[in-house]
Each structure stands twice: as C-alpha cells, then as structure tokens.
Rosetta silent file (secondary structure, phi, psi, omega in degrees, C-alpha in Angstrom):
SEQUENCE: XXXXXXXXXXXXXXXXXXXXXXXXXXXXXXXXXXXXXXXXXXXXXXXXXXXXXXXXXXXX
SCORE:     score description
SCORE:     0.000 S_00000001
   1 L     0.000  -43.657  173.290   -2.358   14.395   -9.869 S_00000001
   2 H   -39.817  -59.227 -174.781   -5.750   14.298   -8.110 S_00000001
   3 H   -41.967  -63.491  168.403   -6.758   10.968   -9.508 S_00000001
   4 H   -34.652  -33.276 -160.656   -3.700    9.755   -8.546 S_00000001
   5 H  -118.558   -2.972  171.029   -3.435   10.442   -5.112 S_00000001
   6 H  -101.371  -20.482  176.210   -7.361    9.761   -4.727 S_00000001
   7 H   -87.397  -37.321 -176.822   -6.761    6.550   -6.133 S_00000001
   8 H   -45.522  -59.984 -178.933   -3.538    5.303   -4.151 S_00000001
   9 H   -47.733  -34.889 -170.376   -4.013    6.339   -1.020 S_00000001
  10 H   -93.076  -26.408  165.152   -7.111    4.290   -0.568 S_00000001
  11 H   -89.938   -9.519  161.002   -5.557    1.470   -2.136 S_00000001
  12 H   -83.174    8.523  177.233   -2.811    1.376    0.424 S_00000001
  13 H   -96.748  -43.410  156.103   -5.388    0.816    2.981 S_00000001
  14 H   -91.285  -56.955 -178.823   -6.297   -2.542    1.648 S_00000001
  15 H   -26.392 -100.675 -134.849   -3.013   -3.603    0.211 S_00000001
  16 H   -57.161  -57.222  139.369   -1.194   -3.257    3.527 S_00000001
  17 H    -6.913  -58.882 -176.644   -3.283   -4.614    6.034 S_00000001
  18 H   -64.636  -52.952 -154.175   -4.162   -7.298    2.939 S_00000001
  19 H   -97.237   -5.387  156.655   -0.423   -8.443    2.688 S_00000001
  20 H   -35.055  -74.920  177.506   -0.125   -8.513    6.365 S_00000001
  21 H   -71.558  -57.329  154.956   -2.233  -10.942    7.135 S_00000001
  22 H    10.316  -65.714 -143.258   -1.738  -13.011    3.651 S_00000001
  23 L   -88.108   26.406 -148.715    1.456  -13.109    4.254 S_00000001
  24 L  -160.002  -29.334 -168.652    0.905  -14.805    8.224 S_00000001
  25 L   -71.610  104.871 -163.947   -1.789  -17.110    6.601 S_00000001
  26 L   113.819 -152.826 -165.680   -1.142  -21.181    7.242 S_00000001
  27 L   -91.413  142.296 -179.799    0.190  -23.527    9.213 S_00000001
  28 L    30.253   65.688 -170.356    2.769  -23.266   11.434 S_00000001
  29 L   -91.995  118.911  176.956    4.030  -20.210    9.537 S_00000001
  30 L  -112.210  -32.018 -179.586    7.564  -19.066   11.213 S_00000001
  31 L  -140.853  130.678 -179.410    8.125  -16.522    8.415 S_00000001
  32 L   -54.573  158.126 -174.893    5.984  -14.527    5.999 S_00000001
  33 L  -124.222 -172.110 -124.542    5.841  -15.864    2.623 S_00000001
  34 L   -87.152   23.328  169.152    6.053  -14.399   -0.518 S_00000001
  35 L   -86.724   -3.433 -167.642    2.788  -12.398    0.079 S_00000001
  36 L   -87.996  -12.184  157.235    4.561   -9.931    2.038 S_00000001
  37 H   -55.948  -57.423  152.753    5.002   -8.287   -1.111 S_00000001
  38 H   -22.920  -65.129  159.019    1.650   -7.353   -0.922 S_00000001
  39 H   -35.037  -78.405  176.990    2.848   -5.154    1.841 S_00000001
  40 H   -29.838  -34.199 -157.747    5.321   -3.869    0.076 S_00000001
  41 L  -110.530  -12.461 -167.639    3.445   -2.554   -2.632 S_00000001
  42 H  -104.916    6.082  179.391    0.876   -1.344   -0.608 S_00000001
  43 H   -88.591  -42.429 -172.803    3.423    0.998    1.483 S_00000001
  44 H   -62.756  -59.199 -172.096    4.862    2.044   -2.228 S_00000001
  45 H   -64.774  -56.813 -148.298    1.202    3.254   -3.443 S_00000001
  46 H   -63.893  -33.558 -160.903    0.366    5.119    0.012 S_00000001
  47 H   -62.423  -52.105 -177.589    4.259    6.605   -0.538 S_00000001
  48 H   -72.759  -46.678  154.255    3.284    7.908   -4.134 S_00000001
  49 H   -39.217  -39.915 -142.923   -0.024    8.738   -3.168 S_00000001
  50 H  -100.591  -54.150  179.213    0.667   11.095   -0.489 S_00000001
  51 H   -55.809  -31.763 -116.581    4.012   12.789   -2.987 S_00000001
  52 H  -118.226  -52.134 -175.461    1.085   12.886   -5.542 S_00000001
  53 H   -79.462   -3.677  170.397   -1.611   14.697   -3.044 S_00000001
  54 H   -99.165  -59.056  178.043    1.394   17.152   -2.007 S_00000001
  55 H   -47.757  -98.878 -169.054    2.589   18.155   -5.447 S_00000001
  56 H   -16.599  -62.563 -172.181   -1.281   18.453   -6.542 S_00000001
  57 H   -80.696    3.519  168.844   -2.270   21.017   -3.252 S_00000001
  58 L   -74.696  -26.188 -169.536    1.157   22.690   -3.972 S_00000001
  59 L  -101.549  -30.327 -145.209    0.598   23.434   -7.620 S_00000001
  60 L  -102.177    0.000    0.000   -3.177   23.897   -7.803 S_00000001
C-alpha cells in the first residue's frame, strides 16, 4: 500500500496541472481537447493514492 500511495500521489501533481494546460494548448482553443483526459486521470491517481495512504496508516 505504501508504494502505492507514495507513487500516486506525486503523480497527480504532474498529471493534473499537465492536462490542464495541454488540454488549453493552441489556437483559438474555445474548448479543451482530448487532453483533458490527462486531467482526468491525474484526479483518479491522487483519488487512489490518498484511499491507498488511508488504508496503509489504518492497517499498519
């Protein structure tokens, strides 16, 4: 569970931010484009992370 939640968390820091902007990136842009996924994914790992780092100081 450690690993998990040491790796996730930190990778939700750059994902999210990362699909933010990505997703904002060109010309005349009126709506993010399919980079916004990025987001998405990087909201999912901090989500798992965080259940991961809860379980982990709950059991241990």
């Amino acid at each position: 569970m450690a690993l998990l939640a040491r790796d996730l968390v930190p990778a939700a820091a750059i994902l999210m931010p990362a699909g933010f902007f990505l997703s904002a990136a060109g010309r005349r842009t009126e709506k993010p484009s399919r980079l916004i996924l990025v987001l998405y994914l990087g909201a999912i790992s901090l989500a798992v992370g965080v259940v991961a780092l809860g379980i982990g100081l709950l059991a241990g």
